[in-house]
SETORLO-945948 format. One record per residue (C-alpha): x, y, z; residue in one letter. Coordinates in steps of 0.25 Angstrom, whole numbers. Each point is the difference from the previous one (the first is absolute). Layout:
<atom c1="X" c2="Y" c3="Z" residuo="A"/>
...
END
This chain:
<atom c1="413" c2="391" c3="351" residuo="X"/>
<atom c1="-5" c2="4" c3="-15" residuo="X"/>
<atom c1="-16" c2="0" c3="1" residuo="X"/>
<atom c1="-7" c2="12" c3="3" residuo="X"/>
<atom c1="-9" c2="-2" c3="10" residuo="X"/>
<atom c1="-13" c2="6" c3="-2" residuo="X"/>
<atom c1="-9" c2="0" c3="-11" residuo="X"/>
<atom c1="-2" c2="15" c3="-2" residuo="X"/>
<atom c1="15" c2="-2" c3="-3" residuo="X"/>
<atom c1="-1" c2="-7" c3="-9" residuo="X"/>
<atom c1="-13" c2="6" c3="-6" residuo="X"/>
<atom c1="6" c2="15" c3="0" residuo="X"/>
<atom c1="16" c2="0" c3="2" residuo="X"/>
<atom c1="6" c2="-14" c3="-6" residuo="X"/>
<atom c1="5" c2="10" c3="-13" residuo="X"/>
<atom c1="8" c2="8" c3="10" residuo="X"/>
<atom c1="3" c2="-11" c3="9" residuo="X"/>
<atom c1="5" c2="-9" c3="-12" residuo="X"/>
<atom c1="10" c2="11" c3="-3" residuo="X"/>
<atom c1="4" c2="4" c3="14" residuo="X"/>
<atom c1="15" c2="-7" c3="-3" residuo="X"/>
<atom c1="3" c2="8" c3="-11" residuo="X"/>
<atom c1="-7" c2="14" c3="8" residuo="X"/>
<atom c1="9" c2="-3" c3="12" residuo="X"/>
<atom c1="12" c2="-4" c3="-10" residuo="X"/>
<atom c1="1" c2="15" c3="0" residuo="X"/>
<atom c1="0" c2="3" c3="14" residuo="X"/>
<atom c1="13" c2="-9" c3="3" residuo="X"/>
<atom c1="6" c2="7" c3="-13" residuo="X"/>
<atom c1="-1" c2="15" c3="8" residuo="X"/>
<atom c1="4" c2="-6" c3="15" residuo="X"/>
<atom c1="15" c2="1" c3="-1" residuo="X"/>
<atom c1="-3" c2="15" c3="-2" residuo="X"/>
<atom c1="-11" c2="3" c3="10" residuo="X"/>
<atom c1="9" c2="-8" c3="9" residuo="X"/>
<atom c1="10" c2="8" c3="-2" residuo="X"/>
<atom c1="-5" c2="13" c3="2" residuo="X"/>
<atom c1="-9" c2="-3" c3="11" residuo="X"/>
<atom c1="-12" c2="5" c3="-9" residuo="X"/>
<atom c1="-16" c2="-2" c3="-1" residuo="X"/>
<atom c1="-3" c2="-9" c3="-13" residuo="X"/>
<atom c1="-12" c2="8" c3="-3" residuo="X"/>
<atom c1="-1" c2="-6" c3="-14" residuo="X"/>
<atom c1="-1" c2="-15" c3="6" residuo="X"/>
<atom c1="-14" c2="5" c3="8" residuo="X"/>
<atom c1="-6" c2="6" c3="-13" residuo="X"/>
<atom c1="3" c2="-11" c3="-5" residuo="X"/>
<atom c1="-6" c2="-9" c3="7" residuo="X"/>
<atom c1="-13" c2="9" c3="2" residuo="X"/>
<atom c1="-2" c2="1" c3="-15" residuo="X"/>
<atom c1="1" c2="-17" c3="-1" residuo="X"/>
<atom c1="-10" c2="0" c3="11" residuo="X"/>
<atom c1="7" c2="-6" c3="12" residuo="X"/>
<atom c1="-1" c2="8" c3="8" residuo="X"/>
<atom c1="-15" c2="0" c3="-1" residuo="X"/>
<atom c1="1" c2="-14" c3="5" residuo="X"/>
<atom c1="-3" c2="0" c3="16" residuo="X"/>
<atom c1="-11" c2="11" c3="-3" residuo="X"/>
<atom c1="-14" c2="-8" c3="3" residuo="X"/>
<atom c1="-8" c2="-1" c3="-11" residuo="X"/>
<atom c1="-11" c2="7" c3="5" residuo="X"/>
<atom c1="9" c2="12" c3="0" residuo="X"/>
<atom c1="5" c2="-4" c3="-15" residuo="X"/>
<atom c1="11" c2="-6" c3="2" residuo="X"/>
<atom c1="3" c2="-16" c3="-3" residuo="X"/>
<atom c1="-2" c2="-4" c3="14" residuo="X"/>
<atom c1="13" c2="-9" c3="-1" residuo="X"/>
<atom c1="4" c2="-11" c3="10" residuo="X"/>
<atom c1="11" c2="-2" c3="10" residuo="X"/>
<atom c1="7" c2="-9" c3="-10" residuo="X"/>
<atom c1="-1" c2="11" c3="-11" residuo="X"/>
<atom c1="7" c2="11" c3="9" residuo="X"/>
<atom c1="10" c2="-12" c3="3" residuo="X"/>
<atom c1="3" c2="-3" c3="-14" residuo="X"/>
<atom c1="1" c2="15" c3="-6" residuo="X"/>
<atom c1="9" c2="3" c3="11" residuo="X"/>
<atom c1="8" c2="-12" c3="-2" residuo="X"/>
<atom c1="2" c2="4" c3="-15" residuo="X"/>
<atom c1="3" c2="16" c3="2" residuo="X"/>
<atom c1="10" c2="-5" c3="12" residuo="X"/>
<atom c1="8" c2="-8" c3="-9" residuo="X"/>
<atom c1="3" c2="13" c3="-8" residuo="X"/>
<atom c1="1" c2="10" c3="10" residuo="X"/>
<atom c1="-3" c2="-2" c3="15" residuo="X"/>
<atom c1="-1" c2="15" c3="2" residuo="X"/>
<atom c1="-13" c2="1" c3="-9" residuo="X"/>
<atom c1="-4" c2="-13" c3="7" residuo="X"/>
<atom c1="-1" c2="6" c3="14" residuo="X"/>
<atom c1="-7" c2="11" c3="-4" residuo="X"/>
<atom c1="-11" c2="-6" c3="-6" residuo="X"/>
<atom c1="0" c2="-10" c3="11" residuo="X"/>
<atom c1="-5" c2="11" c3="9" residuo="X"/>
<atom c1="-10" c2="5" c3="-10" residuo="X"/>
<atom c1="-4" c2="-13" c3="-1" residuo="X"/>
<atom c1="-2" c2="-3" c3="14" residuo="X"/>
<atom c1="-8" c2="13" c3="4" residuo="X"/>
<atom c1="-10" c2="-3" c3="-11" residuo="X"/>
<atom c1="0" c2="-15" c3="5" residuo="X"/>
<atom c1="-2" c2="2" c3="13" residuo="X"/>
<atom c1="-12" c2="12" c3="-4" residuo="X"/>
<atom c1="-7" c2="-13" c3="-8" residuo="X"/>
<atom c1="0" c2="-9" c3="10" residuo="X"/>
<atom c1="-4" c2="10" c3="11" residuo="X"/>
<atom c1="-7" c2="11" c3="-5" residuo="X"/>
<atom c1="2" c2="9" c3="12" residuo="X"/>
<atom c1="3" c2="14" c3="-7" residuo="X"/>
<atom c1="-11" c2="9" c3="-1" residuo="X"/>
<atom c1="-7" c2="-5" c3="-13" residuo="X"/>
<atom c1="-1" c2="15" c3="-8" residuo="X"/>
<atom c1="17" c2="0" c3="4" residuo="X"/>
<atom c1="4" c2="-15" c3="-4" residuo="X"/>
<atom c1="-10" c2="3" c3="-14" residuo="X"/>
<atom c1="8" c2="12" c3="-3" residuo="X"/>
<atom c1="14" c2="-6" c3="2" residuo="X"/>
<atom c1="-4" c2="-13" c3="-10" residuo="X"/>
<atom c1="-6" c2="9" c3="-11" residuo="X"/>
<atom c1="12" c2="9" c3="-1" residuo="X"/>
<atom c1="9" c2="-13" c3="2" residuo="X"/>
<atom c1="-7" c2="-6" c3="-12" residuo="X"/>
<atom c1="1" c2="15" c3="-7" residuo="X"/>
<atom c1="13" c2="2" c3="2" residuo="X"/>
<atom c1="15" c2="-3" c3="5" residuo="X"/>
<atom c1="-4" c2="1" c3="16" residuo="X"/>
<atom c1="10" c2="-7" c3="10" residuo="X"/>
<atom c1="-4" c2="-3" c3="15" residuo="X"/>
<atom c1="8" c2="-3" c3="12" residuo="X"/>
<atom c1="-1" c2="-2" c3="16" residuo="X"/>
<atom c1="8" c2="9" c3="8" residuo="X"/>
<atom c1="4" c2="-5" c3="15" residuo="X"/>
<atom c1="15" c2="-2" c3="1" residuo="X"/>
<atom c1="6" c2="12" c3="10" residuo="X"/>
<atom c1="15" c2="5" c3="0" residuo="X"/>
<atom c1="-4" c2="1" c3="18" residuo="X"/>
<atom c1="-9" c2="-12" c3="-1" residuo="X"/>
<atom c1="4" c2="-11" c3="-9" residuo="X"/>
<atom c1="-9" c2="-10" c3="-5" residuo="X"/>
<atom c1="-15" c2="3" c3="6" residuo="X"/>
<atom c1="0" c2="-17" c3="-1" residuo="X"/>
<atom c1="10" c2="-2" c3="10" residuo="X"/>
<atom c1="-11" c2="2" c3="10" residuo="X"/>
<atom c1="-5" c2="12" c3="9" residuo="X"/>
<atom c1="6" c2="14" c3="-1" residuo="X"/>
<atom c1="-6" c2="15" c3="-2" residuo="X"/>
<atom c1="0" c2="5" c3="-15" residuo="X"/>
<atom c1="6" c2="13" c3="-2" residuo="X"/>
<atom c1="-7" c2="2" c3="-10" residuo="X"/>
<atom c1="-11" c2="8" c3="5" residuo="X"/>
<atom c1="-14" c2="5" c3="-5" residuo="X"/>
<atom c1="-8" c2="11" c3="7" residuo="X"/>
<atom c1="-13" c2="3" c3="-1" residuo="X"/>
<atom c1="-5" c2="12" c3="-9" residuo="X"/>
<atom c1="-15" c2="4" c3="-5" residuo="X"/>
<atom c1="-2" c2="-8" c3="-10" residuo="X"/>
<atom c1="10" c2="-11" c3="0" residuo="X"/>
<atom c1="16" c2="0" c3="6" residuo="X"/>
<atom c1="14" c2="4" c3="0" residuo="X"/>
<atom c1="10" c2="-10" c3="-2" residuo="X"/>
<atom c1="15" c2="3" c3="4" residuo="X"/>
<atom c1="12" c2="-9" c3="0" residuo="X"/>
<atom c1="12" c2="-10" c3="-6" residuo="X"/>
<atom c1="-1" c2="-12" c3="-6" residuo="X"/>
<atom c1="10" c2="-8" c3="-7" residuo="X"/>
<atom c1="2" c2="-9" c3="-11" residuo="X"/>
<atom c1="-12" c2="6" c3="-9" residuo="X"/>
<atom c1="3" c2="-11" c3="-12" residuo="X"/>
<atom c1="-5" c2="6" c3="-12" residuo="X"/>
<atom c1="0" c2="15" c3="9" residuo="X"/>
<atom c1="2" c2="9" c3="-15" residuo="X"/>
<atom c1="-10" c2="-9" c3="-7" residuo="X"/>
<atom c1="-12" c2="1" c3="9" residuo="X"/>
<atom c1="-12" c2="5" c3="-4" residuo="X"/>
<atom c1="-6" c2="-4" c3="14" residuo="X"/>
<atom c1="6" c2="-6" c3="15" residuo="X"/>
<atom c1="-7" c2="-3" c3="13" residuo="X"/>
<atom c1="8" c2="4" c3="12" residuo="X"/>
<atom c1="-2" c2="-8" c3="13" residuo="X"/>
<atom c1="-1" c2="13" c3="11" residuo="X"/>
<atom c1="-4" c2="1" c3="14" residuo="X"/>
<atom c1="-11" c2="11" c3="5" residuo="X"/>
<atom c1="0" c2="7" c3="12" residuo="X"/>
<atom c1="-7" c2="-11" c3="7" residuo="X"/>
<atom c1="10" c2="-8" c3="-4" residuo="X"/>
<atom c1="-6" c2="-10" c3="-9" residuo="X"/>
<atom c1="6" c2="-4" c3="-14" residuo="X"/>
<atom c1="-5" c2="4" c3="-11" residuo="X"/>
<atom c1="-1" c2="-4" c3="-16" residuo="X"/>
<atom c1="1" c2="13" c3="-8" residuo="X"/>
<atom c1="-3" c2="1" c3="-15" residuo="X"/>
<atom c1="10" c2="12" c3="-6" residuo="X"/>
<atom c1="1" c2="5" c3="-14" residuo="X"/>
<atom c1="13" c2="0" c3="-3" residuo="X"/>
<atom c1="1" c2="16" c3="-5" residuo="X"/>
<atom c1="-6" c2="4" c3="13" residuo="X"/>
<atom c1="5" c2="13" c3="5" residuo="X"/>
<atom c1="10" c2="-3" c3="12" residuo="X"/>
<atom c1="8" c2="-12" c3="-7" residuo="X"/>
<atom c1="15" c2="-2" c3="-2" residuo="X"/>
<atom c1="7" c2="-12" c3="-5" residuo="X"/>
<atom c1="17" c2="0" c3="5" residuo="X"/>
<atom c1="6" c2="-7" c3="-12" residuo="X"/>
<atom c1="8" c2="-10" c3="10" residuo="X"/>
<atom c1="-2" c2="-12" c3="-7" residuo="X"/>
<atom c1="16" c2="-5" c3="-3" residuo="X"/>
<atom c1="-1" c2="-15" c3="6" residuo="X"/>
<atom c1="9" c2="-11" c3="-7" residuo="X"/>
<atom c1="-13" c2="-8" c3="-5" residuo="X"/>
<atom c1="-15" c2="3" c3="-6" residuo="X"/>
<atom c1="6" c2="13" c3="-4" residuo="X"/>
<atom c1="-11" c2="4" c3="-10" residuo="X"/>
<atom c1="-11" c2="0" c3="11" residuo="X"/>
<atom c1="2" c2="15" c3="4" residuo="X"/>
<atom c1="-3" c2="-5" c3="14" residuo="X"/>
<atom c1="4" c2="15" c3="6" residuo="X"/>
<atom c1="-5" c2="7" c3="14" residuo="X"/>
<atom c1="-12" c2="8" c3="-3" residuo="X"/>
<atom c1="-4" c2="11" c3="8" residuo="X"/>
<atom c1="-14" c2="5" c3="4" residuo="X"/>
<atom c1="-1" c2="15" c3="6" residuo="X"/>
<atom c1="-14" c2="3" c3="5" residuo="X"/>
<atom c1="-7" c2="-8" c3="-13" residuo="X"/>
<atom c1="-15" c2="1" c3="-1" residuo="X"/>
<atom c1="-8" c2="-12" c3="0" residuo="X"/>
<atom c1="-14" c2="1" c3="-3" residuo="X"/>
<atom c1="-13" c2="-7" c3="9" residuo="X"/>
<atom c1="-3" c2="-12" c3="-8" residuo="X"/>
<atom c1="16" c2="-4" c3="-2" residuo="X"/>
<atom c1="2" c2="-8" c3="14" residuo="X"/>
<atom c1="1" c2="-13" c3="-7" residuo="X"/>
<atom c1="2" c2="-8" c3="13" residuo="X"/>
<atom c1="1" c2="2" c3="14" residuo="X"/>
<atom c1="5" c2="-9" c3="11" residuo="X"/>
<atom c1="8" c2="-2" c3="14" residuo="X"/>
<atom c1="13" c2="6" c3="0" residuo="X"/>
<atom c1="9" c2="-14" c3="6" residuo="X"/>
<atom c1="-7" c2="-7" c3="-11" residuo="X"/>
<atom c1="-1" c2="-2" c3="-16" residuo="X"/>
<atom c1="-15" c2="-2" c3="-5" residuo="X"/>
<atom c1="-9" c2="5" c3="-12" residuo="X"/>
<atom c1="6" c2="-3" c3="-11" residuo="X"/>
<atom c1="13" c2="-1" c3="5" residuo="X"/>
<atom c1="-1" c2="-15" c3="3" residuo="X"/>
<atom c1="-5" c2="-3" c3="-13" residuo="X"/>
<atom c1="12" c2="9" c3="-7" residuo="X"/>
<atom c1="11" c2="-7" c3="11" residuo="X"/>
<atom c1="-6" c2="-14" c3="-8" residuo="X"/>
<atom c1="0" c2="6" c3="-13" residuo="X"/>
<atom c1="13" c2="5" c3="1" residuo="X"/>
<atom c1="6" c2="-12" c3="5" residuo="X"/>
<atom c1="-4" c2="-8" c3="-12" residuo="X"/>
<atom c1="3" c2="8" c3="-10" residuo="X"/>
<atom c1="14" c2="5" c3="4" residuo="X"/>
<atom c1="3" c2="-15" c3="1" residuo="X"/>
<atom c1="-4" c2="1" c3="-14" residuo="X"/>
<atom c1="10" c2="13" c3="-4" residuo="X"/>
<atom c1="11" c2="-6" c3="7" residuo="X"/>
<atom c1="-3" c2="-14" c3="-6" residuo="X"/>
<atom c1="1" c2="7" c3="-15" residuo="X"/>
<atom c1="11" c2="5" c3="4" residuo="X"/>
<atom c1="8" c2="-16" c3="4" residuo="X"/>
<atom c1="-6" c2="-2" c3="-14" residuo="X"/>
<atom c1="5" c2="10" c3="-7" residuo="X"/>
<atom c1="13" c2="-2" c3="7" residuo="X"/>
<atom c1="-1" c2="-17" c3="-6" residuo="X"/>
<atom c1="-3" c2="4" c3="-13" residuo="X"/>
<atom c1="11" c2="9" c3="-2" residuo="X"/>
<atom c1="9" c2="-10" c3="5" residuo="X"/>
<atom c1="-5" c2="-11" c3="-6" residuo="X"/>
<atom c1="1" c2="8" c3="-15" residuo="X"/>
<atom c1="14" c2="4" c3="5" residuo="X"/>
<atom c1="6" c2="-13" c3="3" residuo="X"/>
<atom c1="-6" c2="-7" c3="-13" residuo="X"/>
<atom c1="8" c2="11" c3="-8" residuo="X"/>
<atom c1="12" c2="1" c3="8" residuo="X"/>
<atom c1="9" c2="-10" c3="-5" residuo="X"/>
<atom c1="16" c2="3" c3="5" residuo="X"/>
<atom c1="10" c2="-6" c3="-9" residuo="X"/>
<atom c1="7" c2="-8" c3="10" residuo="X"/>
<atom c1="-14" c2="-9" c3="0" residuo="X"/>
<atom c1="-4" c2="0" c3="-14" residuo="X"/>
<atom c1="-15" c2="0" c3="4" residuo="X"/>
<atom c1="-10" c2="9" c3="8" residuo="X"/>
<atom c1="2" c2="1" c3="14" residuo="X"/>
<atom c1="-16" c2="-6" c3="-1" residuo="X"/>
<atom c1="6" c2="-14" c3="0" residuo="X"/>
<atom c1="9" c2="1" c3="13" residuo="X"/>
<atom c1="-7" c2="-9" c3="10" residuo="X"/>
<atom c1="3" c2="7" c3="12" residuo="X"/>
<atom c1="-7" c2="13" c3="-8" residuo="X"/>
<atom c1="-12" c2="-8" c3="-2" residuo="X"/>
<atom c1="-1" c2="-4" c3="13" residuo="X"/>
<atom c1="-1" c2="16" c3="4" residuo="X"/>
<atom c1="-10" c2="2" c3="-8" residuo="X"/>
<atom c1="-7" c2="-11" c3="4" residuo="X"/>
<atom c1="2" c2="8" c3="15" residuo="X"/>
<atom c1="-6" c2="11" c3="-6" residuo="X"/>
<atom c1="-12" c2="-8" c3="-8" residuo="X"/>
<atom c1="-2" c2="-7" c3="11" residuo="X"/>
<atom c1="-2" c2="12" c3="11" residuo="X"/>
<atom c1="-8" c2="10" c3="-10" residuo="X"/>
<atom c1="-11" c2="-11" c3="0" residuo="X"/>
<atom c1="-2" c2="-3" c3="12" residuo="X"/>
<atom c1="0" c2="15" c3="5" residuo="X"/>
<atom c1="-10" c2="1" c3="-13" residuo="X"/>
<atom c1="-9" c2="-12" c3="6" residuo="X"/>
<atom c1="0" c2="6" c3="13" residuo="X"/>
<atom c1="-4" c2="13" c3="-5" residuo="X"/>
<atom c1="-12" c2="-5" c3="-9" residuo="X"/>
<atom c1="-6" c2="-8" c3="10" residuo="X"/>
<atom c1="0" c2="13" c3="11" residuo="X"/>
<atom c1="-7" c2="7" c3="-12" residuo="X"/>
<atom c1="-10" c2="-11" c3="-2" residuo="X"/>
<atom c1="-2" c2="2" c3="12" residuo="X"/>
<atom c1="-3" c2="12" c3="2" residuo="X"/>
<atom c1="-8" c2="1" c3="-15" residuo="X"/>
<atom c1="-10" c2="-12" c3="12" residuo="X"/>
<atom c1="-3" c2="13" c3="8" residuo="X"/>
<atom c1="10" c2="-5" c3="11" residuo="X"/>
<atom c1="9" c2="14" c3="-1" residuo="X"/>
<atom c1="-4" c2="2" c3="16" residuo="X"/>
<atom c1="5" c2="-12" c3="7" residuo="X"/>
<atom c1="13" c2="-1" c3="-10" residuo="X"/>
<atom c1="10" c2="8" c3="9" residuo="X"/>
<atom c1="11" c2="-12" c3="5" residuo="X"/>
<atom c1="-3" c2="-6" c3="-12" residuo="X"/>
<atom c1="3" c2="11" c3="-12" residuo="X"/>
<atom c1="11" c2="5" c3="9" residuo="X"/>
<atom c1="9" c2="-12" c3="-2" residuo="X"/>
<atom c1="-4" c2="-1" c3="-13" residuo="X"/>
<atom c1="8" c2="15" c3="0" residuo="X"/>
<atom c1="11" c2="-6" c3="7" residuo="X"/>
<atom c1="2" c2="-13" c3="-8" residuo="X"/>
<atom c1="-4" c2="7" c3="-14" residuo="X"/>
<atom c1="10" c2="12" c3="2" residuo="X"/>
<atom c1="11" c2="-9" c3="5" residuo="X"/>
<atom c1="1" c2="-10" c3="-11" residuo="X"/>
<atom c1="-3" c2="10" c3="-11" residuo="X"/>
<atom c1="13" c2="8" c3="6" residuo="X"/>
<atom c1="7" c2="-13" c3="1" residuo="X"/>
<atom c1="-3" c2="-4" c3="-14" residuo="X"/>
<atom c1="6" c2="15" c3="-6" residuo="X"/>
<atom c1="12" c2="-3" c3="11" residuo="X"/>
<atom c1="1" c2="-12" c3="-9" residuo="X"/>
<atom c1="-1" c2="5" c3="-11" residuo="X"/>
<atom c1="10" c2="12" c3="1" residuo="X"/>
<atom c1="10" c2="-12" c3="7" residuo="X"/>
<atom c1="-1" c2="-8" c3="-13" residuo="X"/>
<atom c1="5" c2="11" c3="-8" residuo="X"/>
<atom c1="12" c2="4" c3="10" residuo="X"/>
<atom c1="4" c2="15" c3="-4" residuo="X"/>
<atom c1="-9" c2="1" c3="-11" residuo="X"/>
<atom c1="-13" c2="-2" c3="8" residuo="X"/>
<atom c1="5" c2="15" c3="5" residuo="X"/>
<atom c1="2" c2="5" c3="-11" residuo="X"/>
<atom c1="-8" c2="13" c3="-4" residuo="X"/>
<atom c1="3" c2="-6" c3="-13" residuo="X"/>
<atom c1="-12" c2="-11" c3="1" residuo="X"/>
<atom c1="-14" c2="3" c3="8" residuo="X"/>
<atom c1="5" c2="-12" c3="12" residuo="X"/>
<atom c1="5" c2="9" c3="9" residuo="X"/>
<atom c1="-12" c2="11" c3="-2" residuo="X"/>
<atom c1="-9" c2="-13" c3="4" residuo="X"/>
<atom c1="9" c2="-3" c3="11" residuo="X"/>
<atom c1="-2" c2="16" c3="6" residuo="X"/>
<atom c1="-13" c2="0" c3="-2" residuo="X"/>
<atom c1="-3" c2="-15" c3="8" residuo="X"/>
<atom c1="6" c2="4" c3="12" residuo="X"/>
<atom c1="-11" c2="9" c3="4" residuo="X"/>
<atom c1="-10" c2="-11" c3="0" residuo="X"/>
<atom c1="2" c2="-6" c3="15" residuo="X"/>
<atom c1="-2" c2="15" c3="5" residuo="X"/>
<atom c1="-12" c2="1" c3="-4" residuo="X"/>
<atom c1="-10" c2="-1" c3="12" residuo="X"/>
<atom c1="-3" c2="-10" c3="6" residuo="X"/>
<atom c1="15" c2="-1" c3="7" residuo="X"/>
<atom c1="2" c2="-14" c3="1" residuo="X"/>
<atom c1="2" c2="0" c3="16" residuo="X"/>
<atom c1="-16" c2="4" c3="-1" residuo="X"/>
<atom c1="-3" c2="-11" c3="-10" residuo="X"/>
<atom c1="8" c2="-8" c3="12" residuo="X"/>
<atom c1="-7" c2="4" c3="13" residuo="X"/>
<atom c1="-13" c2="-2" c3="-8" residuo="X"/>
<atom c1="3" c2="-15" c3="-5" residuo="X"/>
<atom c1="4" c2="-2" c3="14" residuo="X"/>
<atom c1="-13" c2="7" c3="5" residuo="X"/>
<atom c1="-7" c2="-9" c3="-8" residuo="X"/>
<atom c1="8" c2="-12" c3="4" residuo="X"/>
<atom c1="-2" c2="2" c3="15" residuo="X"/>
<atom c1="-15" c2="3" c3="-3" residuo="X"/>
<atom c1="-3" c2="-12" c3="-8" residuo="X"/>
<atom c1="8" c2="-10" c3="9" residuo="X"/>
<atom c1="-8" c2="5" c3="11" residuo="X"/>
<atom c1="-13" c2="-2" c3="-7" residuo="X"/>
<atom c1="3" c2="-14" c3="-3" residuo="X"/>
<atom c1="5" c2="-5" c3="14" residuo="X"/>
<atom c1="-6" c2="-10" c3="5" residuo="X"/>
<atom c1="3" c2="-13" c3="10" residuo="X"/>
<atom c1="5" c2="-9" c3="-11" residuo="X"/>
<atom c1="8" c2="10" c3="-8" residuo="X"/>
<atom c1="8" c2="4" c3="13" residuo="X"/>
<atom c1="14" c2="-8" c3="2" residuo="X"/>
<atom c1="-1" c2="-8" c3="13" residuo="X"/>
<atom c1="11" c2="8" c3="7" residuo="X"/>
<atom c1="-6" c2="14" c3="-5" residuo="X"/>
<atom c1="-14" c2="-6" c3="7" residuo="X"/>
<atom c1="9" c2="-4" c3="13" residuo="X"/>
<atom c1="5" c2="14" c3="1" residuo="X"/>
<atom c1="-13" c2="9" c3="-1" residuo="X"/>
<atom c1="-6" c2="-12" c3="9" residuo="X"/>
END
């Protein structure tokens, strides 16, 4: 996918856009050292604040360029290619600012506020739910222990959640907490609030650069008019089942720029590489080929898959998309690890190699199938909707004859 989408794109951003390969090209030169020392790319951000992108999901009634599904899709495609830490960061900015368009449920003085300084200057956003007690809130029912209590003049919110992505880069989170009468609630939080912490604990193998660390909240004040959604405790709602969609989407898309990435380097690599004992690249082996034909041929279809769910939702259709976005999670994430598994195979030791970006791709991929949905969910939901649909579609002449003989 090479087109932008939307007009206003094109009208206001196609400079930018048109140099976005050669912005980014920058970003992959500084993620072997960001990797490495598990740091916060801050530069990348500023970056892409100051070409405009991250102006892109902001509505244009707000300023911004009102940019479509397709056009968070493809951004995200390119900056995943480079670096998949940056990727995932936006990606939640991205999402929150998506899902505010399409729903427009925080109080409008609050939401006008966020996209002006957005546009103004750097200002990262994320979602906070996961718990170290809890787990993931999607897994179903359970009790935050993240708590707010009422106070004159809006709450206190105490509590520990994990995997803040982007945690030292916020300029803003909303928390999910529970209140005394135990009902979940969204929180919108500043993120130099008096009574927050961050616990630098971010030291996993892959996505280093996402400075996804445990952030603490001791007694923080939240004012009246920052209760950006409330809902039943055993289940998502709000905006939260637009952002589960959302999200779905475009990690496919990060993890799927990563698969490219990994094909690129690879295919560079064996079209230089020429032992001497051949005499010619290692391009021109056959069984080579037919690996990256393995890998071509797996990174497209996770790609069609992925588009036609963002279509999709782009239709109005985000709401009765659950079975279907969710195995496109499972399929997406699955061939874009196989096809870097392939990759690294291809090369043998060298695909391990700090030497060369493979093995940094191959770290960060693994993280893709984790991601919520789990795919036993994604499989009890198909099957849900297998029983449901069967059912519904009974009738005398679709029933074998020894099946009708039994229920007679």
């Amino acid at each position: 996918m090479t087109a932008v989408e939307s007009s206003i794109i094109k009208e206001k951003l196609a400079p930018e856009w048109d140099k976005l390969p050669q912005i980014v090209r920058g970003f992959a030169e500084r993620a072997p050292d960001y990797d490495r020392s598990g740091s916060f790319a801050y530069e990348n951000y500023e970056v892409l604040h100051r070409h405009g992108f991250l102006a892109l999901p902001i509505g244009r009634e707000h300023g911004g360029f009102g940019g479509g599904l397709r056009d968070h899709i493809h951004l995200l495609d390119q900056v995943a290619q480079a670096d998949a830490s940056t990727a995932l960061v936006v990606s939640m900015y991205f999402n929150l600012h998506g899902a505010q368009a399409r729903s427009k449920s925080w109080p409008t003085s609050l939401y006008t506020k966020v996209a002006r300084e957005s546009l103004e200057r750097l200002s990262l956003i994320n979602s906070l739910n996961y718990e170290p007690e809890l787990g993931s809130p999607v897994r179903g029912s359970g009790v935050l222990n993240t708590v707010a209590r009422r106070v004159p003049g809006g709450w206190r919110v105490s509590g520990h959640k994990r995997y803040a992505t982007g945690s030292v880069g916020l300029r803003w989170f909303t928390v999910a907490a529970s209140n005394e009468e135990n009902i979940r609630g969204s929180y919108f939080i500043t993120a130099d609030s008096p009574g927050i912490s961050i616990i630098e604990n971010w030291d996993y193998v892959g996505l280093r650069g996402t400075a996804s660390h445990d952030l603490i909240l001791d007694n923080v004040f939240v004012p009246e008019d920052c209760l950006v959604g409330q809902f039943d405790n055993r289940k998502s709602g709000g905006d939260a089942v637009v952002v589960k969609g959302l999200s779905i989407v475009t990690w496919n898309a990060i993890y799927l720029g990563i698969a490219k990435a990994a094909r690129n380097f690879l295919v560079t690599y064996l079209q230089e590489r020429s032992p001497g004992s051949l005499g010619y690249p290692l391009s021109k082996l056959e069984h080579v080929r037919d690996k990256v034909g393995q890998i071509e041929t797996l990174i497209r279809v996770a790609e069609r898959l992925n588009l036609s769910i963002v279509d999709d939702f782009e239709n109005g259709a985000e709401r009765e998309l659950d079975v279907d976005a969710g195995i496109s999670k499972v399929i997406v994430r699955n061939h874009a690890k196989k096809a870097v598994e392939l990759a690294a195979g291809t090369m043998g030791n060298a695909g391990l190699s700090r030497e060369y970006p493979l093995e940094r791709y191959f770290r960060d991929v693994q993280f893709g199938p984790n991601h919520p949905p789990g795919s036993d969910v994604v499989r009890k939901l198909a099957a849900d909707a297998s029983f449901l649909n069967a059912g519904s579609s009974l009738s005398e002449f679709s029933i074998h004859p020894a099946l009708r003989a039994e229920s007679a």
